[in-house]
PyMOL commands that place a pseudoatom at each C-alpha (Angstrom):
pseudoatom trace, name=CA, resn=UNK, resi=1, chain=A, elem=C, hetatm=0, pos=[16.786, -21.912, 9.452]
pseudoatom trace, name=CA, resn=UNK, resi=2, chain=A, elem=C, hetatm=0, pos=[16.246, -23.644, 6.192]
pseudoatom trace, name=CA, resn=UNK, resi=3, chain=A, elem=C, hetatm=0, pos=[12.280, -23.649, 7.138]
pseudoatom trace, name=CA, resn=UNK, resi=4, chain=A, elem=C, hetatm=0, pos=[12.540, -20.001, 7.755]
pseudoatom trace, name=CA, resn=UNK, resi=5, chain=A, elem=C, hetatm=0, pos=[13.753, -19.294, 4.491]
pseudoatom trace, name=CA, resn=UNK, resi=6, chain=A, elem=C, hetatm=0, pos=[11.457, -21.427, 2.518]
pseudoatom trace, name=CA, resn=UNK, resi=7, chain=A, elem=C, hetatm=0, pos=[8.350, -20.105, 4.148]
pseudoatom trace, name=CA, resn=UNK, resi=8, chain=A, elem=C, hetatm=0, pos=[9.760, -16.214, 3.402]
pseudoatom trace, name=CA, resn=UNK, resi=9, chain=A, elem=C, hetatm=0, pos=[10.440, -17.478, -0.018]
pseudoatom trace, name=CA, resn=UNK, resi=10, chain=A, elem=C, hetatm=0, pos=[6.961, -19.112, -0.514]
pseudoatom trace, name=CA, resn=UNK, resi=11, chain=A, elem=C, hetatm=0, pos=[5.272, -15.744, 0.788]
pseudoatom trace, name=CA, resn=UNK, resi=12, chain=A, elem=C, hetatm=0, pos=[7.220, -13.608, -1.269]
pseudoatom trace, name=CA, resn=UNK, resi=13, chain=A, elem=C, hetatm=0, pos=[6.774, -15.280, -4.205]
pseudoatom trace, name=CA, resn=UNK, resi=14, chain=A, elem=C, hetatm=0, pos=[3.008, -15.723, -3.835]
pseudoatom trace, name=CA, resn=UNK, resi=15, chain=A, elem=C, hetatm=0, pos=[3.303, -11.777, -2.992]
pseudoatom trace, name=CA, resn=UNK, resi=16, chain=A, elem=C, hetatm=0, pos=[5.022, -10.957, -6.219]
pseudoatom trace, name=CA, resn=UNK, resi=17, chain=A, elem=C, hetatm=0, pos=[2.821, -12.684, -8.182]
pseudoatom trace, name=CA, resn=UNK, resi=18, chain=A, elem=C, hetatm=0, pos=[-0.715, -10.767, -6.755]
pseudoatom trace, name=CA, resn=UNK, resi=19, chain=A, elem=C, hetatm=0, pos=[1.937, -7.855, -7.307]
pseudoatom trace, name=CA, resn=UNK, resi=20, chain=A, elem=C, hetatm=0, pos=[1.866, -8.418, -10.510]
pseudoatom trace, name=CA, resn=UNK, resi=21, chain=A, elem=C, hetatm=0, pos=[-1.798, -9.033, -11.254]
pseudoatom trace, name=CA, resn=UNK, resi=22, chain=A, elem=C, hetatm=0, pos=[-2.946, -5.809, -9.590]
pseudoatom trace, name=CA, resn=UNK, resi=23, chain=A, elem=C, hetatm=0, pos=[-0.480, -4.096, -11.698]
pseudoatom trace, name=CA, resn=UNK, resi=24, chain=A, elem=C, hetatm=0, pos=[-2.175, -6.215, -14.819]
pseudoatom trace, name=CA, resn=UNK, resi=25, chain=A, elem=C, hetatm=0, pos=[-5.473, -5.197, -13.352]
pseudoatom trace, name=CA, resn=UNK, resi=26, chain=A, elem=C, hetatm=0, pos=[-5.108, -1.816, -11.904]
pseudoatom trace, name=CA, resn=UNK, resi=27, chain=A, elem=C, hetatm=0, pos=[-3.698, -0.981, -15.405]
pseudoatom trace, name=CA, resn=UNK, resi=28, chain=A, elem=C, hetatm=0, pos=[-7.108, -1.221, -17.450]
pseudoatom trace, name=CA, resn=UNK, resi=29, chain=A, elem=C, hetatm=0, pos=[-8.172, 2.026, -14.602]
pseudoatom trace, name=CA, resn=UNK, resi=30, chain=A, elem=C, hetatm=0, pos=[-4.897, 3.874, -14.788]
pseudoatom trace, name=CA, resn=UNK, resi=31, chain=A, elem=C, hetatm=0, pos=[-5.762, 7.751, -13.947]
pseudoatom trace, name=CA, resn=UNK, resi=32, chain=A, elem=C, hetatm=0, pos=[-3.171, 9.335, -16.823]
pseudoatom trace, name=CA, resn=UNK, resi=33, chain=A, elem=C, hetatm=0, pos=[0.471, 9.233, -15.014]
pseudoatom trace, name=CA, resn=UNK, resi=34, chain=A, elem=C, hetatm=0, pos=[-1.199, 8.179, -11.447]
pseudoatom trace, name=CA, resn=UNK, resi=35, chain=A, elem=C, hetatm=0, pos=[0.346, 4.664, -10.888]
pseudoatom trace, name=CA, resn=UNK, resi=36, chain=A, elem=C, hetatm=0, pos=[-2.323, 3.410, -9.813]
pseudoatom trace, name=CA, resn=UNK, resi=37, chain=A, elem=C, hetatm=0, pos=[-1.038, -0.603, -9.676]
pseudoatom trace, name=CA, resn=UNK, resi=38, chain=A, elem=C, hetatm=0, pos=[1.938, 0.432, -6.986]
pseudoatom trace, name=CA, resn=UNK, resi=39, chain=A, elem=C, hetatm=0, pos=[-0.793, 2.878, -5.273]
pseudoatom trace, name=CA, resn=UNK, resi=40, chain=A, elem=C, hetatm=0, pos=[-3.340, -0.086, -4.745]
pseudoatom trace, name=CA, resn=UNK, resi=41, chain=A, elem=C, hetatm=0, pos=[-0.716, -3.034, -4.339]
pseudoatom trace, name=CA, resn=UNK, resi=42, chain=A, elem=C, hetatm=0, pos=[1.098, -0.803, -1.176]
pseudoatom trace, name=CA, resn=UNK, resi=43, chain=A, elem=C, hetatm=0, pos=[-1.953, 0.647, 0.536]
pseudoatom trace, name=CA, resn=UNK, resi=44, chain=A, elem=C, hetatm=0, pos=[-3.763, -3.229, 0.355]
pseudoatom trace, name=CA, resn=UNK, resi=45, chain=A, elem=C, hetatm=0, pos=[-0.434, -4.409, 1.041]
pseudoatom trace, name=CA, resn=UNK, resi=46, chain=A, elem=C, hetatm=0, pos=[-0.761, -2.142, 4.678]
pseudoatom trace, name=CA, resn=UNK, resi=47, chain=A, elem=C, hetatm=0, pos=[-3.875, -3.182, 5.216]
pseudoatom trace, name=CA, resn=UNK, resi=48, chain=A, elem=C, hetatm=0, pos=[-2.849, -6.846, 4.694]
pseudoatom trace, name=CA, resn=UNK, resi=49, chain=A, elem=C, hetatm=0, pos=[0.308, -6.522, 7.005]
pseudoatom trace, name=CA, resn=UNK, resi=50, chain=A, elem=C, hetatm=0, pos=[-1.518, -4.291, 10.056]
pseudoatom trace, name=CA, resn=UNK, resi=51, chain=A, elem=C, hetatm=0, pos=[-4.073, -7.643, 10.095]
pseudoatom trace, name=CA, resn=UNK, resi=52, chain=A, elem=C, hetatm=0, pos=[-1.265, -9.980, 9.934]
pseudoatom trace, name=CA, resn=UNK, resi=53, chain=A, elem=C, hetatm=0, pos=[0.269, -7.889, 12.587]
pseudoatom trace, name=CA, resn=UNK, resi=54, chain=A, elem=C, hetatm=0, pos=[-2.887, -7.902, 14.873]
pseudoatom trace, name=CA, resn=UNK, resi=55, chain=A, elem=C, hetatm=0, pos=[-3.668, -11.697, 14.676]
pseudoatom trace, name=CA, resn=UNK, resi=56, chain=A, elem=C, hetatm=0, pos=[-0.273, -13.075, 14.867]
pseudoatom trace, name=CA, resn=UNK, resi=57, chain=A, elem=C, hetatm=0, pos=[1.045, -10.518, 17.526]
pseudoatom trace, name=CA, resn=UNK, resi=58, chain=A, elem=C, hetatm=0, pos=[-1.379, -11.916, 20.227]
pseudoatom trace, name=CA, resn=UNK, resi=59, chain=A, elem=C, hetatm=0, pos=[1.021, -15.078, 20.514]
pseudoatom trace, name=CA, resn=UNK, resi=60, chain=A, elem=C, hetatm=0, pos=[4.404, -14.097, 18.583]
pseudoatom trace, name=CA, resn=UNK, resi=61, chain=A, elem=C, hetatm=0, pos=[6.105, -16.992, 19.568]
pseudoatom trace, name=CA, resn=UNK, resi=62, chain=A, elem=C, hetatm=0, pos=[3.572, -19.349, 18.086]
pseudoatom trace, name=CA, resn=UNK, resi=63, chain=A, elem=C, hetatm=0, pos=[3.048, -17.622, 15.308]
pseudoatom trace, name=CA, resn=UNK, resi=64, chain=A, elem=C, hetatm=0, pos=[6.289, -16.914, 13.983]
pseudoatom trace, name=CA, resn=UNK, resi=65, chain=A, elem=C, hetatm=0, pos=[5.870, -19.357, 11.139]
pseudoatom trace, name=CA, resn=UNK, resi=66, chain=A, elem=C, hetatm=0, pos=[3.127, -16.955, 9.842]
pseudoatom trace, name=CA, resn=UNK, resi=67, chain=A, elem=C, hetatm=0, pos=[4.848, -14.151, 10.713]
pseudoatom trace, name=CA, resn=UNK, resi=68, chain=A, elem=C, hetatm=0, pos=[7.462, -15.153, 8.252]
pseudoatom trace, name=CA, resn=UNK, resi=69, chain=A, elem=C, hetatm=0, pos=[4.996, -16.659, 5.740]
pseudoatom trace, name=CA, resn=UNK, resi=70, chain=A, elem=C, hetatm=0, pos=[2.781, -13.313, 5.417]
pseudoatom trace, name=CA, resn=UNK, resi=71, chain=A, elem=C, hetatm=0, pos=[4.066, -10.266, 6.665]
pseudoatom trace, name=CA, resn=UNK, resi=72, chain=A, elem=C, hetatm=0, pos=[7.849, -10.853, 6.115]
pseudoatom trace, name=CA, resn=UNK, resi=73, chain=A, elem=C, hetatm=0, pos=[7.262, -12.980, 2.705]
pseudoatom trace, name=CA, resn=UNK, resi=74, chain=A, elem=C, hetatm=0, pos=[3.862, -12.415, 1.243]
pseudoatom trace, name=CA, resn=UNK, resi=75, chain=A, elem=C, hetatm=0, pos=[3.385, -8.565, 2.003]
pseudoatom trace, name=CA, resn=UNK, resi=76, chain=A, elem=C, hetatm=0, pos=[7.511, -7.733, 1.408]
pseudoatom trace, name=CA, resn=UNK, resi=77, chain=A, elem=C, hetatm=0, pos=[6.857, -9.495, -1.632]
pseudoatom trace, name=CA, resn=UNK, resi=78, chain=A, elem=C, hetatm=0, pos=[3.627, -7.695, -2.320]
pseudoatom trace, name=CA, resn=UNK, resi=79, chain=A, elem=C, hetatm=0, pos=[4.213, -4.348, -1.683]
pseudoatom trace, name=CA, resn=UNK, resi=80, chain=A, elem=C, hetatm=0, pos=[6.974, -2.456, -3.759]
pseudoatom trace, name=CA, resn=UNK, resi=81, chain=A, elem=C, hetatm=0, pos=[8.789, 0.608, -1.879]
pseudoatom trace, name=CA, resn=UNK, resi=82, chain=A, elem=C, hetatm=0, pos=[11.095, 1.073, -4.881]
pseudoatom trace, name=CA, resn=UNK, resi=83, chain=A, elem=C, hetatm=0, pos=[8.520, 0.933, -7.260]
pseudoatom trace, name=CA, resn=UNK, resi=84, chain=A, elem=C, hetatm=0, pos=[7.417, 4.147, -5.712]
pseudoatom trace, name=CA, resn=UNK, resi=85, chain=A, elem=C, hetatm=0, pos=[10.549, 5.926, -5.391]
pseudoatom trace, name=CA, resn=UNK, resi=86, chain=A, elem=C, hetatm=0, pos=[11.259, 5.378, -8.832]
pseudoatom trace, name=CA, resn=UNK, resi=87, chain=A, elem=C, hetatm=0, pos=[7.720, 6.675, -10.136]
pseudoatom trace, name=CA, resn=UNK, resi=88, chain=A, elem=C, hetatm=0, pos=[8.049, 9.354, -8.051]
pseudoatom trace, name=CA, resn=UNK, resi=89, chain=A, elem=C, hetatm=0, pos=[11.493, 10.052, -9.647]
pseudoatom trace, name=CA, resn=UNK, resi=90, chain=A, elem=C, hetatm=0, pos=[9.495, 10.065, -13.150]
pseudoatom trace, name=CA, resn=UNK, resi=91, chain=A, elem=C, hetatm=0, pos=[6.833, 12.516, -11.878]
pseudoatom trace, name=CA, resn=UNK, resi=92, chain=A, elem=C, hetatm=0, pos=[9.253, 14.943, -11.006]
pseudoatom trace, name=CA, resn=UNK, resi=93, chain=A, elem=C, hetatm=0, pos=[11.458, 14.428, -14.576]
pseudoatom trace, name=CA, resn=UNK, resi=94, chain=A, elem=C, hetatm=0, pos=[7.778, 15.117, -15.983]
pseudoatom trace, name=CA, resn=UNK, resi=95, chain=A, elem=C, hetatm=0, pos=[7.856, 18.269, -13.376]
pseudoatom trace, name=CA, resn=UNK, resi=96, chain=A, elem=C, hetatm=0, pos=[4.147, 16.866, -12.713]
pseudoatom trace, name=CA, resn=UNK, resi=97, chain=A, elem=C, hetatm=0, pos=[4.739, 18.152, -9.665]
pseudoatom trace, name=CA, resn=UNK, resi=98, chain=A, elem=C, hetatm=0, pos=[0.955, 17.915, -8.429]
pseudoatom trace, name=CA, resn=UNK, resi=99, chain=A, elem=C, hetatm=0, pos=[0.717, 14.439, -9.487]
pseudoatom trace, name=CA, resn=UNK, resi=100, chain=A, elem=C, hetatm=0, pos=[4.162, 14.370, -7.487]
pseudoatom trace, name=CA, resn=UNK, resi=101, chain=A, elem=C, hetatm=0, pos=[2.490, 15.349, -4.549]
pseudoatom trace, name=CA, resn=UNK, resi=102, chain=A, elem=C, hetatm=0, pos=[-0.728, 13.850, -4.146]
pseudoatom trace, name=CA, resn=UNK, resi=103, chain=A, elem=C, hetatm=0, pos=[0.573, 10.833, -4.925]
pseudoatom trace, name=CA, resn=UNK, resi=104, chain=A, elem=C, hetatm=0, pos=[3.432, 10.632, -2.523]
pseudoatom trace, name=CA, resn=UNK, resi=105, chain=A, elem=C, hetatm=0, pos=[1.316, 12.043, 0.731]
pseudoatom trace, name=CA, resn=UNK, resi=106, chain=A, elem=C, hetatm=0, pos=[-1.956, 9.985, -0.314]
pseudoatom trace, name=CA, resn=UNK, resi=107, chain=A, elem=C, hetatm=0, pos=[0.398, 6.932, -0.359]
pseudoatom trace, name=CA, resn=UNK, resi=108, chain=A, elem=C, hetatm=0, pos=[1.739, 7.467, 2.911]
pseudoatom trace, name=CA, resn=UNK, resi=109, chain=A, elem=C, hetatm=0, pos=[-1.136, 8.937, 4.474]
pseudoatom trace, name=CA, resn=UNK, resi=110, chain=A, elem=C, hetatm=0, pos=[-3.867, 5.568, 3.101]
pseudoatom trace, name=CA, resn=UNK, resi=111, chain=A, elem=C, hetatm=0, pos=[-0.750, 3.448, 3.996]
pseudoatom trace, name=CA, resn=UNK, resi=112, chain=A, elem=C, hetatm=0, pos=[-0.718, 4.373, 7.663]
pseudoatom trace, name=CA, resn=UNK, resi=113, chain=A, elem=C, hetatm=0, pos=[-4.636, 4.475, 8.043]
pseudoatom trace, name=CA, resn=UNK, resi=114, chain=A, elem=C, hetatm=0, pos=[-4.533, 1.096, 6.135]
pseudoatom trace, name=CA, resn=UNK, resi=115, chain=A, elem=C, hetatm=0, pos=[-2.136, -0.429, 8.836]
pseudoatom trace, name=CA, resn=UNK, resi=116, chain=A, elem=C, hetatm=0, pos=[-3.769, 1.506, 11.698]
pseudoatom trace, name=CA, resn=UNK, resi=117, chain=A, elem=C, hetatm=0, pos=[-7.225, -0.213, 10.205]
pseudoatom trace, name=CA, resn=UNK, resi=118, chain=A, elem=C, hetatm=0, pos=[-6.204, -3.275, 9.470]
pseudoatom trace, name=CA, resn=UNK, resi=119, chain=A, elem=C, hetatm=0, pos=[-3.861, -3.837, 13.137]
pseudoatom trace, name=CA, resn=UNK, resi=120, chain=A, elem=C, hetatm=0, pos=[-7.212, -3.093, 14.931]
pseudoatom trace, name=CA, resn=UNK, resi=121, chain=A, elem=C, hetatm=0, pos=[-9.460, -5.640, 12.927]
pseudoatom trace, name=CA, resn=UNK, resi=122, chain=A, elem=C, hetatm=0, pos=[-6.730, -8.270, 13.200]
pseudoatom trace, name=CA, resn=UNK, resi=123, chain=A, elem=C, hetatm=0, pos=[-6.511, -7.590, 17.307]
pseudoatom trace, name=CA, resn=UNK, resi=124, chain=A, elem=C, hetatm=0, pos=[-10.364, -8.095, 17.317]
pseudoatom trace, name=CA, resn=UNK, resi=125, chain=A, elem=C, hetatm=0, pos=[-10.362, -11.530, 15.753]
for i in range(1, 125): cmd.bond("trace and resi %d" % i, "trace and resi %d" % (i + 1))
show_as sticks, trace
zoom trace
């Protein structure tokens, strides 16, 4: 168990700091209020995990080091669901409520095609 947690720790910690340098990065091309650094960080993040997903789910029990190392550490770590509630929150208090919008259905829409993507190029490798 104690190997479990370390290798979740090590992922997520690796995953919050490339968190953190897209935000850095993503903020010299911020779009006005589009939050762009969570938008990039959770749509790579699903591309990221739906590869993960597709190479290590061929042998699951063999892989479940990885497994915990990248999708449960590194991409948990990476990607930021409450990040993205709470901008959304701030769009509305802004009542930017077309910024509100596009924002919340391109996230989830690039975030499924990102998985779908990504699960499909990790099966073929």
């Amino acid at each position: 168990m104690l190997k479990q947690i370390l290798l979740v720790g090590l992922g997520g910690a690796i995953g919050s700091v490339f968190r953190f340098l897209t935000s850095v990065f993503m903020a010299r091309y911020a779009l006005n209020s589009f939050p762009m650094g969570t938008f990039v960080a959770n749509i790579l993040g699903c591309f990221i995990l739906g590869i993960c997903v597709g190479v290590f789910g061929k042998n699951p029990t063999e892989n479940e080091n990885l497994r915990l190392l990248f999708i449960t550490g590194f991409c948990g770590g990476y990607t930021t669901f409450s990040t993205f509630a709470s901008e959304n929150v701030q769009l509305l208090h802004q009542q930017n409520y077309v910024m509100l919008a596009t924002y919340t259905l391109v996230s989830l829409l690039l975030g499924f095609l990102a998985v779908v993507v990504g699960l499909n190029l990790g099966k073929s490798w």
